[in-house]
N, C-alpha and C positions, 0 to 999 in steps of 0.2 A: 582438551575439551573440544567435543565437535557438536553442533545442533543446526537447525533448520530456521531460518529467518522468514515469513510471510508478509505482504501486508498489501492493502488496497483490492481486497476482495473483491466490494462491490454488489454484493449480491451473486454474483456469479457462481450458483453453485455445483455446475458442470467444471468448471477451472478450478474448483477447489477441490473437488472430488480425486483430479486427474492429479493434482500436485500433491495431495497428503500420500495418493497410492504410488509417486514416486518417490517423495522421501521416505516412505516406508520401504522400499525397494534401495535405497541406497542404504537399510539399516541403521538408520538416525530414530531414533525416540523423542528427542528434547525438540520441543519447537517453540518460537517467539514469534507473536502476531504483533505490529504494529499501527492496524486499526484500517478505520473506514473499510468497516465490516460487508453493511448490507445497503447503503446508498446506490440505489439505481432500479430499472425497470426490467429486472430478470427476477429472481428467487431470492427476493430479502429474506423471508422467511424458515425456509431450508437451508439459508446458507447459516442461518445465525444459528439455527438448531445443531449444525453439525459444529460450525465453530464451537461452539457452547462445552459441547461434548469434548473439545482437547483438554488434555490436561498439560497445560503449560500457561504462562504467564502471558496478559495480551493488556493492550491499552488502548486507548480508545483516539479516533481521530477527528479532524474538524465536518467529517460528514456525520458523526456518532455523536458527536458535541449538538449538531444542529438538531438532531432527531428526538434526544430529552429537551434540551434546551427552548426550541422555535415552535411557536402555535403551528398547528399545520397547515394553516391557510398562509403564511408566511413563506413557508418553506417554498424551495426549487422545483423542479419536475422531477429530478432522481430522489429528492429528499422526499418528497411528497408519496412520491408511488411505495418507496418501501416503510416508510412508515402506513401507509395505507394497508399491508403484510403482513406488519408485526403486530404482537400480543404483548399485554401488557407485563410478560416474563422475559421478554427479549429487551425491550425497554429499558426494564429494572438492570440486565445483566450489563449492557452499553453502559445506563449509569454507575455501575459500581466501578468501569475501571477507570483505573487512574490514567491522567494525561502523560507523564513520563513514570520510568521506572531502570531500576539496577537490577538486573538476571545476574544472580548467583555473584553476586557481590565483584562481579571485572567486568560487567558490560552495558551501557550505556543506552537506553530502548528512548526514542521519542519518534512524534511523527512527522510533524516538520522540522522542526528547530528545537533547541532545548527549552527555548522560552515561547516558543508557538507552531500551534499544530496549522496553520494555515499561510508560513510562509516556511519558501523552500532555504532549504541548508547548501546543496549543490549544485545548482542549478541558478540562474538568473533569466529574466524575461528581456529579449534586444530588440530595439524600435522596430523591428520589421515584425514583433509578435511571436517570435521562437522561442523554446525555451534554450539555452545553453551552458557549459559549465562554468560556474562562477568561480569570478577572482580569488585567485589562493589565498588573499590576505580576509577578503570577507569570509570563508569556508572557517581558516582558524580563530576569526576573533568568536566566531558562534561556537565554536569547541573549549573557549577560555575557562577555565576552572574544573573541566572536566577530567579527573585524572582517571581517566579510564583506558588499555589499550586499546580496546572496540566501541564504537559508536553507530550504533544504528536509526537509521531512518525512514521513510516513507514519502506520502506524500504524492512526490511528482512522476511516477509511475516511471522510472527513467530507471534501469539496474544502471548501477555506477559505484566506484568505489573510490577514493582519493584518500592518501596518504599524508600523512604529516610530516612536516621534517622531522621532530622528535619519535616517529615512529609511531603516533597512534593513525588507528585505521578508522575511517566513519564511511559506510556502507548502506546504501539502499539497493533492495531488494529487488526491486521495478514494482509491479502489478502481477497478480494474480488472474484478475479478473475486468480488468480495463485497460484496454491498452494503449489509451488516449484518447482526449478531451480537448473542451473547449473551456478559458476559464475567464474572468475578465480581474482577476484581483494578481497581482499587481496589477495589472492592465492585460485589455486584452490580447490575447496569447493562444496556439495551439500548441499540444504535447501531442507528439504522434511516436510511435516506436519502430511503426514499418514491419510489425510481425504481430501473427494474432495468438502466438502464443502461452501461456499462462507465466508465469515468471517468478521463480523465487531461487535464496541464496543460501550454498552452505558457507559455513564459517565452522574454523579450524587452525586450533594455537598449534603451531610446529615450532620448537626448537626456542619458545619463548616471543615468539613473532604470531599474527593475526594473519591470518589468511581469507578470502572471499573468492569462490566457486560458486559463478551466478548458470543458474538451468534452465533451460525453457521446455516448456513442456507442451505438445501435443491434444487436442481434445478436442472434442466434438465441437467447437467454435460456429460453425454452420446452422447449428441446432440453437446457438443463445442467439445468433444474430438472426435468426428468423423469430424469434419470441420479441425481442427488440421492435423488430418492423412491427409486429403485430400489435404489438402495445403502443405504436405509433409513435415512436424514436428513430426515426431513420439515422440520425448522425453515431448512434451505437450500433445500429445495425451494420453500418459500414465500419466501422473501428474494428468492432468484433470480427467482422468476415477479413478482415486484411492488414489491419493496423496501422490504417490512415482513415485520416479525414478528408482530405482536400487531393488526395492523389488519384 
């Protein structure tokens, strides 16, 4: 089995554009989105249309959660603006999917954690606000029950993959469409990645083992982070042009 993993769009629909026409080019068909589609102040709306348009399985993430969910006067700035984008057929499609899901009955789709899309699997937040890779022992007790060889995740915009000792794999993709933020839950923290590239991962069973080939893709990034400033986000304008915040 070989397919294409996505997830943390964003709205970004120049980085999704640029990533489907290279898994199309690595001759992959199968793809799995794992959510936080259209949160942010670029093209909520076109990106959700084109997402819409795959045919493969996708679930939805804690920015997708807050956009049926949250009054809009509630909502964030990112959450605000793209729902500000969307029609009332994008909405309904966010609400239909599901929070976790099983692809093709051996692989495991969530966006944060198996039990929450809004805290990270891989990753842990250190008093100085970074995010880093977390403890082995926390990574498997969130994998407990899961007998699946592949586990997929999202979330913290980080491509990273970490191994089990029994051999299962749990894998995020990075970001598609965000290549780092500001978050305050668990506490405040920045995620940066240090590239403004788009990011997503193949996965591929060899010899009965899980494999992960993470890409980064190329794209007109110049072009979102000037829509960004425009729309009066400077801190995505900057992510977007270079893949940092504070550097």
């Amino acid at each position: 089995m070989r397919f294409a993993a996505i997830s943390d769009v964003h709205g970004n629909r120049a980085a999704l554009d640029a990533v489907l026409d290279d898994i199309a080019a690595q001759q992959i068909t199968d793809i799995v989105n794992l959510g936080d589609h259209c949160s942010g102040p670029l093209e909520a709306r076109r990106a959700a249309e084109r997402l819409m348009q795959l045919d493969g399985p996708a679930i939805r993430g804690n920015h997708d959660r807050t956009l049926i969910e949250a009054a809009p006067e509630a909502m964030g700035a990112s959450d605000a603006a793209a729902y500000a984008e969307l029609a009332a057929g994008h909405l309904a499609w966010l609400a239909s999917l599901p929070a976790t899901l099983v692809y093709r009955d051996e692989v495991f789709l969530c966006h944060g954690t198996p039990a929450s899309d809004h805290h990270y699997w891989l990753e842990t937040v250190s008093a100085d606000g970074r995010l880093h890779l977390a403890a082995y022992a926390a990574i498997e007790r969130c994998a407990a029950g899961l007998e699946f060889g592949l586990m997929l995740c999202g979330h913290s915009h980080v491509p990273r993959a970490v191994r089990l000792r029994d051999g299962r794999l749990v894998v995020n993709p990075g970001s598609v469409g965000c290549p780092g933020y500001e978050d305050e839950t668990p506490s405040a923290h920045v995620v940066e990645t240090g590239l403004p590239d788009a990011s997503y991962a193949i996965l591929e069973r060899r010899q009965g083992r899980w494999q992960a080939t993470f890409r980064h893709v190329a794209y007109d990034h110049g072009a979102m982070a000037a829509l960004a400033l425009e729309r009066g986000r400077p801190e995505w304008a900057q992510v977007l042009d270079c893949g940092w915040l504070r550097g």
